[in-house]
C-alpha positions in Angstrom: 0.0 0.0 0.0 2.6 2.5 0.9 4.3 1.8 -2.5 1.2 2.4 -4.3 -0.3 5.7 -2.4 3.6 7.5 -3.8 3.6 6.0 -7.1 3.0 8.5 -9.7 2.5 6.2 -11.8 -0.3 5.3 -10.6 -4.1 7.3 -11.1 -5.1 9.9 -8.2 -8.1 7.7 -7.2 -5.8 4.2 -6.7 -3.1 6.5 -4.7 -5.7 8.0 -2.8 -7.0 4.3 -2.3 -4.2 2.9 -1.4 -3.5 5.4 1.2 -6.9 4.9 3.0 -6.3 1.6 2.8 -2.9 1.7 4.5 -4.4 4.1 7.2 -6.6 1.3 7.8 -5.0 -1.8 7.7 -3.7 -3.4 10.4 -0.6 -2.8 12.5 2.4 -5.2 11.7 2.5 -6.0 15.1 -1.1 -7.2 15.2 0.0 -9.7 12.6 3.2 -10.8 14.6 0.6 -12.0 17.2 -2.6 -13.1 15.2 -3.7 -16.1 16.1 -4.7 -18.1 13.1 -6.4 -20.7 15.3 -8.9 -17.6 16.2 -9.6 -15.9 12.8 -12.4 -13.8 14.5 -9.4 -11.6 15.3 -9.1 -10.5 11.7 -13.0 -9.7 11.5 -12.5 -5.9 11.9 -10.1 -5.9 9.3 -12.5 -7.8 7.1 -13.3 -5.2 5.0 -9.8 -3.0 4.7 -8.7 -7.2 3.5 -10.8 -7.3 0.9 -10.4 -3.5 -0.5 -7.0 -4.2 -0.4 -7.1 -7.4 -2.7 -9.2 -5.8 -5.0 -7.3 -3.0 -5.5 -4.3 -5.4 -6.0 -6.2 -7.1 -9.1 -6.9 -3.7 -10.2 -3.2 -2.7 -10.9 -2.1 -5.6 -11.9 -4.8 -6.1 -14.9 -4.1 -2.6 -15.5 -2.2 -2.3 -19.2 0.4 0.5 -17.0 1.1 -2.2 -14.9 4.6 -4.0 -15.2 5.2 -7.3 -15.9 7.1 -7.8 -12.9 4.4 -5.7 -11.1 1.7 -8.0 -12.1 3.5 -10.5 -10.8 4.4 -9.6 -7.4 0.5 -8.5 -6.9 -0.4 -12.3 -8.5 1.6 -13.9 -5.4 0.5 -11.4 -3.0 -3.0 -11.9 -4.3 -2.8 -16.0 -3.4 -2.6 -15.1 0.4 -5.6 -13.0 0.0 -7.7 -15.6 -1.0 
């Protein structure tokens, strides 16, 4: 996210995005500790989650998009799932 809300490269709307989305998203710490066995732990993140992915499939469909771009989004985009 913080790579995408700088990127120039990128339109306003999916910078702006992205930074919302980082603002939002939860603390690395948070994820140190998650508890997989307890995945109610990730349900107020629930929705930041699934912005997230989806702007991920955005950019990497977009025709801008690099091929090594698109890739790096495809593997992020398997833990997302």
């Amino acid at each position: 996210m913080e790579e995408f809300s700088g990127d120039t490269s990128l339109s306003n709307a999916w910078r702006g995005e992205a930074a919302h989305l980082l603002a939002a998203y939860p603390l690395l710490a948070f994820l140190r500790q998650f508890d997989a066995g307890d995945p109610a732990e990730l349900e107020p993140y629930a929705v930041v989650l699934s912005n997230a992915r989806r702007l991920f499939q955005r950019v990497a469909a977009s025709p801008t998009s690099s091929k090594q771009r698109e890739y790096s989004l495809r593997v992020v985009l398997r833990h997302l799932y």
